[in-house]
C-alpha positions in Angstrom: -23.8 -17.1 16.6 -24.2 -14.0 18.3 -20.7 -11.6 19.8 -21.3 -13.0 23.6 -21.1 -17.0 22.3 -18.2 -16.4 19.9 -16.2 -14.2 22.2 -16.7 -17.3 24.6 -15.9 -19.7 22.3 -12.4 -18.0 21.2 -11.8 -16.9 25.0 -11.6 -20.4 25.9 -9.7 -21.4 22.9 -6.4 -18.7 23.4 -7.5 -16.5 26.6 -9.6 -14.1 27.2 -7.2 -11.4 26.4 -6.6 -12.2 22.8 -10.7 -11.4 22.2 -12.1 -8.2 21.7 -15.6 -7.5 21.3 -18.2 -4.4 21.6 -19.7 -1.1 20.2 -16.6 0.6 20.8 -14.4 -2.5 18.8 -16.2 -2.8 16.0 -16.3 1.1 15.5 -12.2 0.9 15.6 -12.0 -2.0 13.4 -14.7 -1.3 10.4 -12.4 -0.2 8.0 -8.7 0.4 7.5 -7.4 3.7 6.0 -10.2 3.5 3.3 -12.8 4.8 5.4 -15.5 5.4 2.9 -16.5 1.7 3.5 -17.3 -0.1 6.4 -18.6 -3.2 7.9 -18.2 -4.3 11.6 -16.5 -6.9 12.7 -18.5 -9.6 15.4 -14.7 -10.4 16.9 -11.7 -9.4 16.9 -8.8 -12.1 18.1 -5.2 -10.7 18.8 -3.3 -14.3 18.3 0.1 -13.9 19.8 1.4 -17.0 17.6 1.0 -19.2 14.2 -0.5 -21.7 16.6 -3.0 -19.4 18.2 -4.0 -18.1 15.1 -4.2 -21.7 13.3 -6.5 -22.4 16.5 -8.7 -19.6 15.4 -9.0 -20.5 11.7 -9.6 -23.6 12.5 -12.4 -22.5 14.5 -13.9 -20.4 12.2 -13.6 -23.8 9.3 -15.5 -25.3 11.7 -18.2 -22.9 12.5 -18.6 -21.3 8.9 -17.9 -18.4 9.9 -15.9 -15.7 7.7 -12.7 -14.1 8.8 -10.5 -11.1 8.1 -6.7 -10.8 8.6 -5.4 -7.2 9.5 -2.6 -6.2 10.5 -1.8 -2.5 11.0 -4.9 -1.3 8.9 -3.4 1.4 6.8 -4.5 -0.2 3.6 -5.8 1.9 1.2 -8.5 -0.1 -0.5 -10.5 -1.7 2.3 -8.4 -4.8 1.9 -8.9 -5.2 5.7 -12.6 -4.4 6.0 -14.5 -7.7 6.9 -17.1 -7.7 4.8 -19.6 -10.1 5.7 -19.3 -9.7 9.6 -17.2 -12.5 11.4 -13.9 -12.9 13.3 -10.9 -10.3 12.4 -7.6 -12.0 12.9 -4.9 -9.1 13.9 -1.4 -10.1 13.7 -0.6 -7.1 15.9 0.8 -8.9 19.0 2.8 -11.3 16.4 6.3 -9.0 16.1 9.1 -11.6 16.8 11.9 -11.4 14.8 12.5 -15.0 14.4 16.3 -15.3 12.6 18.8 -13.1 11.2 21.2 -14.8 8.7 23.7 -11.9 7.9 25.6 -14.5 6.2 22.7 -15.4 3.5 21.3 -11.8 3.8 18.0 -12.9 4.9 15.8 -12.6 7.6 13.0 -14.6 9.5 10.2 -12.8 11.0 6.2 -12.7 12.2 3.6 -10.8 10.0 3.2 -8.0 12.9 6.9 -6.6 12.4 6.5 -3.1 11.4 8.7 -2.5 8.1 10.6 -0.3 9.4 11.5 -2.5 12.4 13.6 -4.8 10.4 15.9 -2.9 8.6 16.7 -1.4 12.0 17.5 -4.8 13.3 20.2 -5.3 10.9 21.4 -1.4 10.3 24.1 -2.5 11.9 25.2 -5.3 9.5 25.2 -2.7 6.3 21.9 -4.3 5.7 17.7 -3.2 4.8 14.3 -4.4 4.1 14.1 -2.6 0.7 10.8 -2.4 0.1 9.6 1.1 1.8 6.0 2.1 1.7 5.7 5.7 3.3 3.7 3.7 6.2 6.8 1.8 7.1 6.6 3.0 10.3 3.9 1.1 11.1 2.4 -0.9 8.3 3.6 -4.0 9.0 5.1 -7.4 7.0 2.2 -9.1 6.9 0.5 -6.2 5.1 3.1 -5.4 2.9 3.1 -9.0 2.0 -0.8 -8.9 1.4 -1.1 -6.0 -0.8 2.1 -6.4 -2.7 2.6 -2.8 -1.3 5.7 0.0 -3.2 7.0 2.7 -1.7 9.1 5.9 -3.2 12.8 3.4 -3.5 10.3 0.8 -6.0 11.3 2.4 -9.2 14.9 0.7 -8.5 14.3 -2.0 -6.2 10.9 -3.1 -6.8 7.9 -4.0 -4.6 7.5 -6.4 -1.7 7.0 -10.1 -3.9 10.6 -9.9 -5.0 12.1 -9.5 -1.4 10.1 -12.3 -0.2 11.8 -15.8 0.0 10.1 -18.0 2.0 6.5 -17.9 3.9 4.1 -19.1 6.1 0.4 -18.6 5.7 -2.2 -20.6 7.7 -5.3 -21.7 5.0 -9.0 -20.9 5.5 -9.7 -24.9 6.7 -7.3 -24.1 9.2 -3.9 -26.2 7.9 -0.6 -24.7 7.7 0.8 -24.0 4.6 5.1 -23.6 5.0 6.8 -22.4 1.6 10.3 -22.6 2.7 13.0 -19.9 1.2 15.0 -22.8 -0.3 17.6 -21.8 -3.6 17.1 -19.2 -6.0 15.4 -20.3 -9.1 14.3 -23.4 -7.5 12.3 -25.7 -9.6 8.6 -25.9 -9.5 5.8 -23.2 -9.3 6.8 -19.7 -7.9 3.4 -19.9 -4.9 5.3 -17.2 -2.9 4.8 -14.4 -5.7 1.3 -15.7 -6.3 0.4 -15.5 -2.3 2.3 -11.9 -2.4 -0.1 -9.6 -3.7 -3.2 -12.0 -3.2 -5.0 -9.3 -0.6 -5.1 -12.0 2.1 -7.8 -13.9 0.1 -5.6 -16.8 0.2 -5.4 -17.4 3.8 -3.3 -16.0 6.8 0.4 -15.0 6.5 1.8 -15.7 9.9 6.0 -15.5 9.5 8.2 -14.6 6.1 12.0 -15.1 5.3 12.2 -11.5 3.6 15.8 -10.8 1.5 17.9 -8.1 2.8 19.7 -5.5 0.4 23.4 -3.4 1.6 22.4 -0.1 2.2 23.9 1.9 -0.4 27.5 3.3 0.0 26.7 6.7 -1.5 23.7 8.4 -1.5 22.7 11.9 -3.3 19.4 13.6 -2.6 17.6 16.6 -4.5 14.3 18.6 -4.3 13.9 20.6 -8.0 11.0 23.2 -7.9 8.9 23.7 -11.3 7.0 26.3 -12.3 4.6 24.2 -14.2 3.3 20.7 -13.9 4.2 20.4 -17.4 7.7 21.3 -16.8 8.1 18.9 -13.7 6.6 15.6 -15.4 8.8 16.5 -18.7 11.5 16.5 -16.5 10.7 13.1 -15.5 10.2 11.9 -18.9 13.8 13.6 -19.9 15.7 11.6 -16.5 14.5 8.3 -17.5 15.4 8.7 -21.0 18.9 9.2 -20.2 19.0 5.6 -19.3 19.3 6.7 -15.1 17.1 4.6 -12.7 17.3 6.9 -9.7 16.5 5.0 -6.3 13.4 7.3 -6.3 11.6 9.9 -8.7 8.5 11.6 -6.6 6.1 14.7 -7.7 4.5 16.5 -5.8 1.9 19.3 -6.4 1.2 22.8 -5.2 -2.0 21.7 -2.7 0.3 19.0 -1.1 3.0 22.3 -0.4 -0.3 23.9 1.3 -0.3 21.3 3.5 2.9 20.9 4.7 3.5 24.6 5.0 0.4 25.2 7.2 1.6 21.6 9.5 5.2 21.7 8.9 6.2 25.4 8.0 7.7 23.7 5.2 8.8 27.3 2.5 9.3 26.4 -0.8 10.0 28.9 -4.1 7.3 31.3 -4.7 5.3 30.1 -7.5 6.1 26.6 -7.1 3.7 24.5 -8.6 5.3 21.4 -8.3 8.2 19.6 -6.3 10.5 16.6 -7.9 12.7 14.5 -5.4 15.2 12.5 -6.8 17.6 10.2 -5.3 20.3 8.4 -6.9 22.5 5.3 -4.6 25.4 3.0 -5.1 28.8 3.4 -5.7 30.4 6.7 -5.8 31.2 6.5 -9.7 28.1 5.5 -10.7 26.2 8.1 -8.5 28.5 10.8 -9.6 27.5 10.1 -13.6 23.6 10.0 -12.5 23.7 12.9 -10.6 25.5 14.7 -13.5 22.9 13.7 -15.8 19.7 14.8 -13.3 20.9 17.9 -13.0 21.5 18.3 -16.5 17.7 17.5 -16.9 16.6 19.8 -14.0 18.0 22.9 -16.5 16.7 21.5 -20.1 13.2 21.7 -18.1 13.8 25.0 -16.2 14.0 23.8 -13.0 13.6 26.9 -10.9 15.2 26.3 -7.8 17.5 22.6 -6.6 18.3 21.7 -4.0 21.0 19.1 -2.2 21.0 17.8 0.4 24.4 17.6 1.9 24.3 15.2 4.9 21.9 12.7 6.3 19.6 15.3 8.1 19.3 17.3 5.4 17.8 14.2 3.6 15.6 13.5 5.8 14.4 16.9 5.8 13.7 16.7 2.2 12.0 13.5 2.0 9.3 15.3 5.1 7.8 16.9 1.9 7.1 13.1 0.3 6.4 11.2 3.6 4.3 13.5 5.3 2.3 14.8 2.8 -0.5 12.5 3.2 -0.5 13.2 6.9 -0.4 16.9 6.6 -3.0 17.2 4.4 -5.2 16.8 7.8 -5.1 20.6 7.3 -6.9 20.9 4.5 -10.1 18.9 5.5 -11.4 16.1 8.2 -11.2 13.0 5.2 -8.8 11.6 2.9 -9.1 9.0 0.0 -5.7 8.2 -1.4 -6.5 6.4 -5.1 -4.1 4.5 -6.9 -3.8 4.4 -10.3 -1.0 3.1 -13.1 -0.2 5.3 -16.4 2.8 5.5 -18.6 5.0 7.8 -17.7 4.5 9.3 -21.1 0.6 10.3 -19.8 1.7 12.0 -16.5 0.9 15.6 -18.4 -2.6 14.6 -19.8 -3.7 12.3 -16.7 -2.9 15.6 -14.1 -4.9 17.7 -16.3 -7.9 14.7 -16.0 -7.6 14.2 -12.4 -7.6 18.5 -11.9 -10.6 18.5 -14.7 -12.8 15.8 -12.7 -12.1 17.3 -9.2 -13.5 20.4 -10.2 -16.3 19.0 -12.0 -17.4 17.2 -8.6 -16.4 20.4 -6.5 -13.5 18.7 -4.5 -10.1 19.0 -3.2 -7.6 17.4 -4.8 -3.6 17.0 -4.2 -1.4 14.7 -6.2 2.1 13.4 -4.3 3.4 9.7 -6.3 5.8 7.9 -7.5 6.6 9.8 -11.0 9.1 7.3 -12.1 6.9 4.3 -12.2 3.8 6.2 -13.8 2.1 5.3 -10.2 -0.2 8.3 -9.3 -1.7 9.3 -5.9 -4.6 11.7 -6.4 -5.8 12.5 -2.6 -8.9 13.9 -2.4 -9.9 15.6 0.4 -13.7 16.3 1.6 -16.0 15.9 5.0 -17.4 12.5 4.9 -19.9 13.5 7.0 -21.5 14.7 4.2 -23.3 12.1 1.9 -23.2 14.7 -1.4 -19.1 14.9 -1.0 -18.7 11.4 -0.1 -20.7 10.2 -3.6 -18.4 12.7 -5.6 -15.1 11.3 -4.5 -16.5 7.6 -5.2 -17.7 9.4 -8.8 -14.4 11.6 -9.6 -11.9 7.7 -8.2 -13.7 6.1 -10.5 -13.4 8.2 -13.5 -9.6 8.9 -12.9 -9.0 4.9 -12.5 -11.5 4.3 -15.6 -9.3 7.1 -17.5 -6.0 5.4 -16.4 -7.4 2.1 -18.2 -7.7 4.0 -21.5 -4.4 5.3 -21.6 -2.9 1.9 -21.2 -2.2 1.8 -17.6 -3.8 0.1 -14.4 -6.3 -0.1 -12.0 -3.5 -0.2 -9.5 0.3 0.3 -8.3 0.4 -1.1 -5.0 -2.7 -0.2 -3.0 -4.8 -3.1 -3.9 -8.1 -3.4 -5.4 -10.3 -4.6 -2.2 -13.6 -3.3 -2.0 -12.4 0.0 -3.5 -12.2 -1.2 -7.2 -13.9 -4.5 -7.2 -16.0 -3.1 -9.8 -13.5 -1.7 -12.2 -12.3 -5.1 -12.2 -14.1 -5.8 -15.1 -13.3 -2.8 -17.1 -9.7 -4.0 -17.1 -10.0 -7.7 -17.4 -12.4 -9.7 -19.9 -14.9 -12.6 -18.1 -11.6 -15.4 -19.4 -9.5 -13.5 -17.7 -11.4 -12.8 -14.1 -12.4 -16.4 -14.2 -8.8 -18.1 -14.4 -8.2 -15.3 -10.9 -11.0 -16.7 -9.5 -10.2 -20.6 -10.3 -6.4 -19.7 -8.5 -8.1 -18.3 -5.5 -10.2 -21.1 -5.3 -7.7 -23.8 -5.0 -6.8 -22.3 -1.5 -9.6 -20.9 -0.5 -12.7 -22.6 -2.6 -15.6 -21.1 -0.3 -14.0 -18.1 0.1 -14.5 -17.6 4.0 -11.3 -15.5 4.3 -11.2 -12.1 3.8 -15.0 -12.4 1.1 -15.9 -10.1 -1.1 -12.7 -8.2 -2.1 -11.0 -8.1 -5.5 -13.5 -9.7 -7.8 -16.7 -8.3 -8.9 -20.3 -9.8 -8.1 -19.1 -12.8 -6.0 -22.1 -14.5 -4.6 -23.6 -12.6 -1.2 -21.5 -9.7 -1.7 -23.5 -7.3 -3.9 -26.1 -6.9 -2.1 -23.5 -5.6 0.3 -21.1 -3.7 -2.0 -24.6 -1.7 -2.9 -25.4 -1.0 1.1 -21.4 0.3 1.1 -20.8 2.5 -1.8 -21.4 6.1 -1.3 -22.3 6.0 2.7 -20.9 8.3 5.4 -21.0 7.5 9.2 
């Protein structure tokens, strides 16, 4: 079915208005924020409503035809890319906040809510949406829900599946699937943590109860400048063997600083190679001992310079140097890959010193910002995709980090999914028993896997062919 019949077809179903379709629409919706691969989209549908969208899916069921959810598209694995073609399903237009029980500190919302948006809805009530990826301003629930996404505050309060309590999700033959919040520790199979961090393979996540944490009464801030890399990741190694969880524990290297001096005017220390923010939150007691103890740490490791913040603006002025790092880096080149790999804490030292070694051996950029605590690393690299050469190294030099990650015991990822990105390194971290029990789960929901195809597992059937025609190409 060609884009003039289906955009007909879906017009008449939920308006004309909720269909988009074109050159200039597929362009905008080939990819989300790993643009490295791409595949146009026939459709895209903007439902404004579970039942909208369930009329969609069910249209799809009907016509065989694939489909993609999406919501804001700043996944960093091509999670939202649809793969074979088809219909993409935004939730953009769904951003109702449905219920807020202050009294059971939950909340009910649709999959198009930014992150952000709901902890400012109950701000007032002492209350927050934990879970804080550094796209909170615009990623949205349905997203975070997908790719099981972290954020700098995980290394105390964990990723998105905890927070989650309840969902909706509408399943590829186009039936509505309600998993209610109900008790804690309720009997019976956990499917909301399984559907959390399933990439959106398992159908469409329309609405969530999400859990909602007190904002912390005290709060204590610090940005320690090293010298060395060495001396910034021992430092990390020294805070968490104290026995202190801070709220957050994030490196950063000398290229990020680049970046944000030349888009922020950010100064830091002269000869800073590398930046550690630390924040520590709850009561004041407890803060006080964990502050004592970080700042202990900053001098065993020859912290050159610390600094506090000492009210809420000056917090937010340290944190620019973690959440707009990424952004900033626009500076420094026209293209950025963020990868995504896990390593124990105790390998921070020797995985830099691979991801510095393999950048130069394929003659690009790199900067590292990431969550230290967690041994969840962010290499960016940054290159012109316009050019084929560069594009091929940065698929080369993401693979060999992530391969290296695996040998030191880690993961293939944190929290940015695998997607199309590292379908293939799949297989280097599970064994064929182990990818075919993943791929029996998947199936029970979506057995001829017509939602979001292709991503996660290696060598699905009509995919290679396309995986091959991706890899490596610039636009």
């Amino acid at each position: 079915m060609d884009a003039e019949a289906m955009s007909a077809e879906l017009s008449a179903l939920v308006g004309k208005e909720q269909v988009l379709a074109g050159t200039s629409v597929a362009r905008v919706y080939d990819c989300d924020a790993y643009t490295i691969d791409r595949s146009s989209p026939t459709v895209v549908t903007l439902p404004r409503s579970t039942q909208e969208a369930q009329t969609i899916v069910r249209w799809c069921a009907k016509n065989q035809i694939p489909f993609t959810p999406r919501g804001a598209g700043t996944g960093l694995s091509g999670g939202a890319m649809p793969a074979l073609g088809g219909v993409v399903i935004s939730t953009k237009r769904m951003t109702s906040i449905l219920e807020v029980d202050i009294a059971n500190r939950r909340l009910h919302a649709e999959a198009g809510v930014a992150n952000a948006a709901i902890s400012k809805a109950v701000a007032t009530n002492g209350l927050h949406f934990a879970p804080d990826p550094s796209s909170q301003a615009v990623s949205t629930l349905g997203g975070n829900i997908a790719e099981n996404a972290g954020g700098p505050h995980t290394l105390k309060y964990g990723v998105t599946a905890p927070h989650i309590l309840g969902l909706t999700m509408i399943e590829p033959d186009g039936n509505i699937l309600t998993i209610d919040p109900g008790p804690t520790n309720s009997p019976g199979p956990d499917w909301t943590s399984l559907i959390v961090g399933g990439e959106g393979t398992f159908g469409l996540v329309t609405q969530a109860w999400v859990k909602l944490t007190p904002i912390p009464s005290v709060i204590r801030t610090f940005l320690a400048a090293f010298k060395t890399i060495r001396d910034a990741t021992e430092c990390v190694s020294a805070i968490i063997a104290t026995g202190v969880v801070p709220a957050a524990l994030e490196m950063m290297d000398a290229n990020i600083l680049v970046a944000l001096k030349a888009a922020f005017g950010l100064e830091y220390p002269e000869g800073t190679a590398a930046l550690l923010l630390v924040e520590c939150d709850g009561e004041l007691s407890e803060v006080e001992t964990e502050c004592a103890e970080v700042l202990a740490c900053f001098a065993r490791t020859s912290a050159m310079d610390v600094r506090q913040a000492a009210d809420e603006a000056e917090r937010q002025h340290l944190w620019t140097a973690r959440k707009k790092g990424v952004g900033a880096m626009g500076r420094l080149a026209p293209t950025i890959v963020t990868h995504d790999g896990v390593i124990p804490r105790s390998k921070l030292p020797e995985m830099l010193e691979t991801v510095y070694a393999v950048a130069a051996e394929h003659q690009i950029g790199v900067a590292n910002l990431f969550h230290a605590g967690d041994g969840n690393l962010h290499p960016c690299f940054y290159f012109d995709d316009r050019d084929p050469r560069q594009v091929e190294a940065v698929v080369q030099a993401g693979e060999t980090i992530i391969r290296r990650c695996i040998e030191l015991g880690g993961s293939v990822t944190g929290e940015h999914g695998i997607g199309v990105e590292k379908a293939d390194l799949m297989s280097v971290m599970f064994s064929p028993q182990d990818l075919d029990v993943q791929m029996r789960i998947k199936g029970i929901f979506n057995p001829n896997s017509t939602c979001n195809p292709c991503k996660i597992f290696p060598n699905q059937k009509g995919c290679v062919e396309h995986m091959r025609r991706w890899r490596g190409i610039a636009w």
